[in-house]
C-alpha positions in Angstrom: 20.6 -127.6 -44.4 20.7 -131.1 -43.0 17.2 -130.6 -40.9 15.6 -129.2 -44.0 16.6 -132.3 -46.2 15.7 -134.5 -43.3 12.3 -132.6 -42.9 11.8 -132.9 -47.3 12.4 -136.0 -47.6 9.8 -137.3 -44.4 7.4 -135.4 -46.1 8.2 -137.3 -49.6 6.2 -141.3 -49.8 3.5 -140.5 -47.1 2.4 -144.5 -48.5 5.8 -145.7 -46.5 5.6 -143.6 -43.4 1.6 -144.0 -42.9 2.7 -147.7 -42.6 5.6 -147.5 -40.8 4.1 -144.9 -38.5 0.9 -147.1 -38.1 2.8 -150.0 -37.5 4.8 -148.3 -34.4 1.9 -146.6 -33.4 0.0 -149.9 -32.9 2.8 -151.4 -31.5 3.8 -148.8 -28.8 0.0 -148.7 -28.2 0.1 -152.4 -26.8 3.2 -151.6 -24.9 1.5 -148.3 -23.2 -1.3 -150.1 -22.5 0.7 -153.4 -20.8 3.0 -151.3 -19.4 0.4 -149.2 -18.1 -1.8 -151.4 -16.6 1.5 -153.9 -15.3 2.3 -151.1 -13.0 -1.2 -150.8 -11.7 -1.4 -154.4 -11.5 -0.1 -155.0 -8.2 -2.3 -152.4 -6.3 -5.2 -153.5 -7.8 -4.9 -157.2 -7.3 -3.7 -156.8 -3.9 -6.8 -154.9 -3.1 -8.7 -157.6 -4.9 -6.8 -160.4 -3.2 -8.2 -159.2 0.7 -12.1 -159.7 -0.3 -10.2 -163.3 0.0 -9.4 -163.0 3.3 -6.8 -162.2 5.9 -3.4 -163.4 5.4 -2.1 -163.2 8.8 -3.7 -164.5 12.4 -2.4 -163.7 15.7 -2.3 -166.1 18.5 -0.8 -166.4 22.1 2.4 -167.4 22.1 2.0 -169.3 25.3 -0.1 -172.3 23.8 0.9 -172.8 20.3 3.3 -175.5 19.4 5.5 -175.6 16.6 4.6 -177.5 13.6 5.4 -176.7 10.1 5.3 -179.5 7.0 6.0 -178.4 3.5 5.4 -174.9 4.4 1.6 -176.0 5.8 1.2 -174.8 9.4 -0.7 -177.4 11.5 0.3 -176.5 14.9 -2.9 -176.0 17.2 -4.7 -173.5 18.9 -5.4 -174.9 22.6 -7.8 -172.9 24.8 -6.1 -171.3 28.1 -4.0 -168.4 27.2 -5.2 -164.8 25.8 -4.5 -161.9 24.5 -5.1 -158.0 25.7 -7.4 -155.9 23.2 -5.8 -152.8 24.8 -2.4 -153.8 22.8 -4.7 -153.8 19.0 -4.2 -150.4 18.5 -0.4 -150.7 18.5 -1.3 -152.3 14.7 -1.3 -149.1 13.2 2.6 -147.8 14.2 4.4 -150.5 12.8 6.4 -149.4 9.6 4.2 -150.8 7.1 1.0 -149.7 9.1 -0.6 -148.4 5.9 -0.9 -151.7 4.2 -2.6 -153.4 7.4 -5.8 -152.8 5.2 -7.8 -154.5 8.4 -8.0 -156.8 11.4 -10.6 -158.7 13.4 -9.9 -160.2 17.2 -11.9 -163.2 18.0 -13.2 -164.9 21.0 -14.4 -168.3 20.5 -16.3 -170.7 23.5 -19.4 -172.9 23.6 -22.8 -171.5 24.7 -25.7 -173.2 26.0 -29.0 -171.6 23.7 -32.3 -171.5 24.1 -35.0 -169.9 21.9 -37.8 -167.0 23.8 -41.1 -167.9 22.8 -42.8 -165.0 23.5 -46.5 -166.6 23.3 -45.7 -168.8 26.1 -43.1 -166.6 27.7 -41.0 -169.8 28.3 -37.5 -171.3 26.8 -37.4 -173.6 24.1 -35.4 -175.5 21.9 -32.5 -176.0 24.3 -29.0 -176.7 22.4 -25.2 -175.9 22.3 -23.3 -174.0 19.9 -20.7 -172.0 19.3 -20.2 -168.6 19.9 -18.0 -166.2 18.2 -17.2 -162.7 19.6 -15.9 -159.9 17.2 -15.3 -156.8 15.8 -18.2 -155.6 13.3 -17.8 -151.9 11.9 -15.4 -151.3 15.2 -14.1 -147.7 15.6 -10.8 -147.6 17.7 -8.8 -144.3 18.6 -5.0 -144.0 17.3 -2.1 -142.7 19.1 -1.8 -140.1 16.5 -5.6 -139.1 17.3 -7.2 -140.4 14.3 -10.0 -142.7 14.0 -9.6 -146.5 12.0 -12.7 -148.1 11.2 -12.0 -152.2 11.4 -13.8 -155.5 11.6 -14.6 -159.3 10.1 -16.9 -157.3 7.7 -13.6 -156.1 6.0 -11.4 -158.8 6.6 -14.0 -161.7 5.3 -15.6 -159.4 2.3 -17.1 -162.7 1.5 -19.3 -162.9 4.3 -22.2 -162.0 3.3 -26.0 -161.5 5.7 -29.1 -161.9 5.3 -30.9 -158.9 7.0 -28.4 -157.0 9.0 -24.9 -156.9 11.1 -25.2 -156.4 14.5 -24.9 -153.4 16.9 -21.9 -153.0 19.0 -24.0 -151.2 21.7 -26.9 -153.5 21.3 -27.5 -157.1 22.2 -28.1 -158.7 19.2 -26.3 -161.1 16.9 -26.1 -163.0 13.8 -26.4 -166.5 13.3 -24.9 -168.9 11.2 -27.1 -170.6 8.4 -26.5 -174.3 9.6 -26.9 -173.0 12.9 -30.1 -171.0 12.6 -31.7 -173.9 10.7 -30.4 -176.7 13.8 -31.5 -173.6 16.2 -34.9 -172.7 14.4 -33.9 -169.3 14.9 -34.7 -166.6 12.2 -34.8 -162.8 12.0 -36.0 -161.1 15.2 -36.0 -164.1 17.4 -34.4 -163.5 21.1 -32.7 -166.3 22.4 -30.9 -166.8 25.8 -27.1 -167.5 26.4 -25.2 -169.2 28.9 -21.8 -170.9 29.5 -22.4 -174.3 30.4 -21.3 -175.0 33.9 -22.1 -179.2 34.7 -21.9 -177.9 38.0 -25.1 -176.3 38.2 -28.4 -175.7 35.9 -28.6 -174.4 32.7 -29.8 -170.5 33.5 -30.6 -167.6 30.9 -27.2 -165.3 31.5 -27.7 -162.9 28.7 -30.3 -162.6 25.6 -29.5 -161.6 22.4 -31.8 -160.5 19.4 -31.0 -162.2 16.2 -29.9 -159.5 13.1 -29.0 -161.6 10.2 -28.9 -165.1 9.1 -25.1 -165.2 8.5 -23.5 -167.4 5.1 -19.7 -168.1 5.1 -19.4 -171.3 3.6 -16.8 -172.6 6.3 -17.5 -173.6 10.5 -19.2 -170.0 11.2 -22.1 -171.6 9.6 -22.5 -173.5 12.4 -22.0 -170.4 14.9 -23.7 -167.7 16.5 -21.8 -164.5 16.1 -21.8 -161.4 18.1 -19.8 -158.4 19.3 -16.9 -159.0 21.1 -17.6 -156.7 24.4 -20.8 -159.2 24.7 -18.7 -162.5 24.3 -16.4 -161.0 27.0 -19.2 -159.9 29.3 -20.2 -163.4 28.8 -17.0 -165.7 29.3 -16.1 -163.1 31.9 -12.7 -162.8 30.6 -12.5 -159.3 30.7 -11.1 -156.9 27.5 -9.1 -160.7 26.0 -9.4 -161.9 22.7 -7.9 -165.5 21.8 -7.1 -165.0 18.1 -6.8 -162.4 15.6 -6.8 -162.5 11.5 -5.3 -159.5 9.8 -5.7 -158.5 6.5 -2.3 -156.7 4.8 -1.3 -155.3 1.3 1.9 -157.5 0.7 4.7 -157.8 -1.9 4.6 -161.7 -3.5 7.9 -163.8 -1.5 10.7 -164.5 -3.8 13.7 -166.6 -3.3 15.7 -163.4 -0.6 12.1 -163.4 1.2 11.9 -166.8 1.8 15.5 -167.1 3.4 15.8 -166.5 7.5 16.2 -163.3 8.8 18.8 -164.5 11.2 21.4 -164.9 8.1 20.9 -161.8 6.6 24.0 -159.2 6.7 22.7 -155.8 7.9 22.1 -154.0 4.1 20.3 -157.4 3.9 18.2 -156.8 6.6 17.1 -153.6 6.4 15.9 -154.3 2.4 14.0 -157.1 4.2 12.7 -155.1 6.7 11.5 -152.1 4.3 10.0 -154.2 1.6 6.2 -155.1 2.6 7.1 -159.0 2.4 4.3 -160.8 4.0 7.2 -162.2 6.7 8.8 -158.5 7.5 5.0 -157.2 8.3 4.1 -160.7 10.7 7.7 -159.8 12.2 7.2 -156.1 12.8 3.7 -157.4 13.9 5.2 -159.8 16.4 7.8 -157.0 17.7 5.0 -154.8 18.4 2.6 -157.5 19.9 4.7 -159.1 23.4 3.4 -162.9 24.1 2.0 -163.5 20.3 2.5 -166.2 17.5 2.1 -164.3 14.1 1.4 -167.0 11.5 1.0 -166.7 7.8 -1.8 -168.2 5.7 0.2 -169.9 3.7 -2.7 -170.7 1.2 -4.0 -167.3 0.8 -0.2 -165.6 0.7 1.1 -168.0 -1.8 -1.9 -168.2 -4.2 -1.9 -164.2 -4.8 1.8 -164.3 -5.1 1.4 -167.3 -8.0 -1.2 -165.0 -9.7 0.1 -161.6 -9.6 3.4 -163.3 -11.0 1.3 -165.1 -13.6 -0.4 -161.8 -14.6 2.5 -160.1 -14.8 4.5 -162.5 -17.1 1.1 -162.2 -19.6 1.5 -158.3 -19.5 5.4 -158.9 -20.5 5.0 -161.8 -23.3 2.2 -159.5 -24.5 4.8 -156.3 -25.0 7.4 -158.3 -26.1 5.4 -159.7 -28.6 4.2 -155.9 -29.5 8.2 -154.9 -30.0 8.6 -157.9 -32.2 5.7 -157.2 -34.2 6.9 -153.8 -34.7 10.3 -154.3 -35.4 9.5 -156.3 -37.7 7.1 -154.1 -39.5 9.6 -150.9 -39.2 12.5 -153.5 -40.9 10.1 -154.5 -43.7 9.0 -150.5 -44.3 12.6 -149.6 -44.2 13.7 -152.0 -46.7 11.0 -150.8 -49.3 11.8 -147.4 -48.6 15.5 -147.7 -49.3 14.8 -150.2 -52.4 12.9 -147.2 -53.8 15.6 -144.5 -53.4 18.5 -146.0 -54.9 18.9 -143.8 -56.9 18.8 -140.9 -54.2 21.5 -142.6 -52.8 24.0 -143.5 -55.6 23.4 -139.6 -56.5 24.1 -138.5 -53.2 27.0 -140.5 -53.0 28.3 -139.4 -56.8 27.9 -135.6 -55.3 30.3 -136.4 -52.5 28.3 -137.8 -49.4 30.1 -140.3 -47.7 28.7 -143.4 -46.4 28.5 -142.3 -43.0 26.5 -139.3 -43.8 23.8 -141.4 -45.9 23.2 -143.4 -43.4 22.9 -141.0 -40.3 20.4 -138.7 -43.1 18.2 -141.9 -43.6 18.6 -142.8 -39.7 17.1 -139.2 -38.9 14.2 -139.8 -40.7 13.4 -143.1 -39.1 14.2 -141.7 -35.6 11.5 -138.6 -36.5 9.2 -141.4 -37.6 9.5 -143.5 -34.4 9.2 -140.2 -32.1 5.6 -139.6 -34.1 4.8 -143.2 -34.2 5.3 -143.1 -30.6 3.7 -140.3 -29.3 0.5 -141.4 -30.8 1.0 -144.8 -29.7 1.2 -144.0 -26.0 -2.0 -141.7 -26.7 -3.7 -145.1 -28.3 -1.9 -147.0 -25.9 -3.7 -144.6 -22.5 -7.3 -145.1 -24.0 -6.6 -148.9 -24.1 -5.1 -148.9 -20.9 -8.3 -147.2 -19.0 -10.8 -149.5 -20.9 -8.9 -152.4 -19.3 -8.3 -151.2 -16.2 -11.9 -150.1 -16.1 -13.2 -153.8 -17.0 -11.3 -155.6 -14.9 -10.4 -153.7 -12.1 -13.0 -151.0 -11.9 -10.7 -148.5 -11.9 -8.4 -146.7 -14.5 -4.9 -146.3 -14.1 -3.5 -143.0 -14.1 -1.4 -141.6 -17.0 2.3 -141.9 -16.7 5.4 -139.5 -17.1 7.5 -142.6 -16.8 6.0 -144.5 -19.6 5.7 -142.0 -21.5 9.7 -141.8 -21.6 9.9 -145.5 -21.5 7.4 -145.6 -24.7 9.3 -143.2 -26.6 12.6 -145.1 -25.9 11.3 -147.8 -27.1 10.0 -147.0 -30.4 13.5 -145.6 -30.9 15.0 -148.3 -29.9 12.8 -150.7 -31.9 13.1 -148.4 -35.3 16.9 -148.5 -35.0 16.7 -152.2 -34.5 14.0 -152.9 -37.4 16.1 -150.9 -39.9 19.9 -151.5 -39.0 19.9 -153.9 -41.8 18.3 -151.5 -44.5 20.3 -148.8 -43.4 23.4 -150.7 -43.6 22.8 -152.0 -46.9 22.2 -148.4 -48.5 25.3 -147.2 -46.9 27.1 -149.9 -48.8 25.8 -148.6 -52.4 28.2 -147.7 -55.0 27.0 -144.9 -57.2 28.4 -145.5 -60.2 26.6 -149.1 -61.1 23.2 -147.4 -59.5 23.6 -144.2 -62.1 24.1 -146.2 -65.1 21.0 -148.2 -64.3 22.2 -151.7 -63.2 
C-alpha cells in the first residue's frame, strides 16, 4: 500500500520532478565528470609531467659532496670516480620498478674534432667540444628475461632532431645546434675524434658520421652526442658511465614524506616505503645501486607536485560547487512541492497519519527522485568526463563502479539535505486550520 502511494504520487506534478530531477541530474553530472576525471588525474599528469624530464640522477658516491640550501642541491659533480653499466639492469627489481618509466647513463669528456673534407681528403676545422655518450633506443635484457627498451629519447621527450638519432651499432652521432653551427658540421659530414693528450699531437682516433642536428635548449646545444659503447671505446674507460637521469611515476611529497626516514616507527616505515614518494623510489634506487648518490630534481619534483595539487583542488571546488548548486535547487523544488499539497497533508493527517509517517511518505518520494536524478547524472556526467579527458589528456577515462556508488550517495545525500527543511515544515502541519481553508 505504502509503495503504491509512494509510486502515485511521483507520478502526480511531472512540472516539480522534471525540475528537481533536472536539477540533480545536472548537478551529479558535474560531480561524475570531476570525480571522474580527479581520479584519472594523477596518471595522466604524471605521464605528462616525464616529457619534462627525469626527476632523479645518479652519481658516484665517491666524489659528490654534500650541499643542500633551501632544499636546492648544489653539490658538484667532479670527474674521477664512475659507475658500472653492468649494475643498470638492477633498475627494474626494486619495488616500485613499474613506475621507473625510463633512464639514460651518461658519459661526458672533452674531444678534440676535426671536420673530413672529402674533396681534399684532409682535416679541417680543428676545435674542442664536448662529447656526450648515451643511451638512444637502448634494448637491455631483464633478470626475469624480458626485454626494456630505454634511452635520453624517453627521458628528455623534448629533445627533438633534425634528421635522425643515431645507430648503436654504427658510428655516427648527433650534434648539437650551437655546436654544429661553431663546428660547420651538418647532416652527413664525418668528422674525427680524439681525446686531447698535451703530451702528444692531435691524431684522428675514431670518425663519426653526423645523423641529426640535435635542439635542447640547455648545454647539449653545445655538444656532440653519441652512443655510449662509442664514448667508452673512446675515453677507454671500459663498460662506466659517470651520471645517470631517471625518469619515475611519483606520488606528490606531503608533510610525512618530507620527514627523515631515520625517525619513522616501523608501521611508519613501511607506508613510506610502499607509497611511490619520489624519496622511497631514490632510496630503494640507492639500496640497489652500491657506491651511488641518488639525488632528486628538486625543480622538476616539486613543480608536478604544486600542479597536480592545484588541479586537484579545481576538480574538488568544482564538485562542491555542483552539490551546492543542487541542494539548493532540490530545497527550492521541495518547498513548492509541499506548499502545493497542503492540503494532501492536513487530510492525511485528519485520516490518522502521524507526523512521522508524512514525512518518511514525502521523504520516499524525494529519495526515488534523487536515485533517478542520479543515475542519469552519472550517464551525463561519463560523456562529459570522456570529452575532457579526451581534450586534455588524449585519453578517456574509464567508467567507474566506484563512482557510480559514490554518485548515487550523493544525490541522496544532497536531496535529504536540500529538503530537510520542507519536510520538516509539512510534518509540523495541523489539519484542522489547513481543512477549513486558513
Amino acid at each position: 500500500m505504502f509503495l503504491r502511494i509512494v509510486a502515485d504520487s511521483f507520478g502526480r506534478r511531472p512540472r516539480h520532478k522534471f525540475l528537481t530531477g533536472a536539477a540533480l541530474a545536472l548537478g551529479m553530472g558535474v560531480v561524475t565528470a570531476a570525480l571522474s576525471v580527479s581520479l584519472d588525474v594523477g596518471d595522466r599528469l604524471a605521464k605528462e609531467f616525464r616529457s619534462l624530464g627525469a626527476n632523479l640522477v645518479v652519481t658516484p658516491q665517491a666524489d659528490s659532496l654534500p650541499l643542500e640550501i633551501g632544499g636546492v642541491d648544489y653539490r658538484p659533480v667532479n670527474a674521477g670516480a664512475y659507475l658500472p653499466e653492468a649494475d643498470l639492469p638492477k633498475l627494474k627489481t626494486i619495488f616500485w620498478h613499474n613506475n621507473i618509466v625510463a633512464f639514460a647513463p651518461e658519459l661526458q669528456f672533452s674531444v678534440q674534432t676535426a671536420k673530413w673534407d672529402p674533396s681534399t681528403k684532409e682535416l679541417k676545422d680543428l676545435a674542442e667540444a664536448s662529447l656526450i655518450g648515451t643511451w638512444v633506443n637502448h634494448r637491455i635484457d631483464l633478470e626475469d628475461g624480458s626485454k626494456y627498451t630505454t634511452g635520453v629519447d624517453k627521458t628528455n621527450g623534448w629533445w627533438t632532431v633534425a634528421g635522425r638519432w643515431f645507430s648503436e651499432q654504427q658510428r655516427e652521432c648527433v650534434v648539437g645546434s650551437k655546436a654544429a653551427d661553431r663546428l660547420h658540421l651538418h647532416i652527413g659530414d664525418e668528422i674525427g675524434l680524439n681525446v686531447p693528450d698535451p703530451t702528444k699531437m692531435v691524431q684522428l682516433y675514431s670518425s663519426l658520421t653526423v645523423t641529426g642536428i640535435l635542439y635542447t635548449g640547455g648545454e647539449e646545444d653545445q655538444a656532440i652526442v653519441t652512443s655510449l659503447s662509442r664514448a667508452q671505446e673512446l675515453s677507454h674507460l671500459g663498460r662506466q658511465y659517470r651520471k645517470l637521469y631517471v625518469s619515475a611515476l611519483t606520488k606528490p611529497e606531503d608533510a610525512f614524506a618530507k620527514r627523515d626516514p631515520k625517525s619513522f616507527t616501523p608501521a611508519e616505515y613501511d607506508r613510506w616505503f610502499c607509497t611511490p614518494y619520489i624519496s622511497s623510489i631514490a632510496f630503494q634506487i640507492q639500496e640497489e645501486l652500491p657506491g651511488t648518490d641518488v639525488r632528486v630534481i628538486r625543480k622538476v619534483a616539486e613543480g608536478e607536485g604544486q600542479i597536480l595539487t592545484r588541479v586537484r583542488m579545481l576538480l574538488w571546488l568544482v564538485t562542491g560547487a555542483a552539490l551546492l548548486a543542487a541542494a539548493l535547487a532540490v530545497g527550492a523544488s521541495s518547498a513548492a512541492s509541499v506548499i502545493e499539497r497542503r492540503t494532501e497533508i492536513g487530510l492525511m493527517k485528519a485520516l490518522g497519519a502521524g507526523s512521522g509517517t508524512v514525512g518518511f511518505l514525502l521523504a520516499a518520494e524525494q529519495l526515488l527522485l534523487a536515485f533517478v536524478g542520479g543515475g542519469v547524472g552519472y550517464a551525463l556526467g561519463i560523456v562529459l568526463a570522456r570529452l575532457l579527458g579526451q581534450k586534455i589528456f588524449g585519453a578517456a577515462p574509464e567508467p567507474s563502479l566506484i563512482v557510480f556508488l559514490v554518485v548515487i550517495a550523493l544525490a541522496t545525500g544532497v536531496t535529504i539535505l536540500g529538503s530537510a527543511l520542507p519536510l520538516r515544515r509539512a510534518s509540523q502541519y495541523e489539519p484542522a486550520p489547513i481543512l477549513r481553508g486558513e
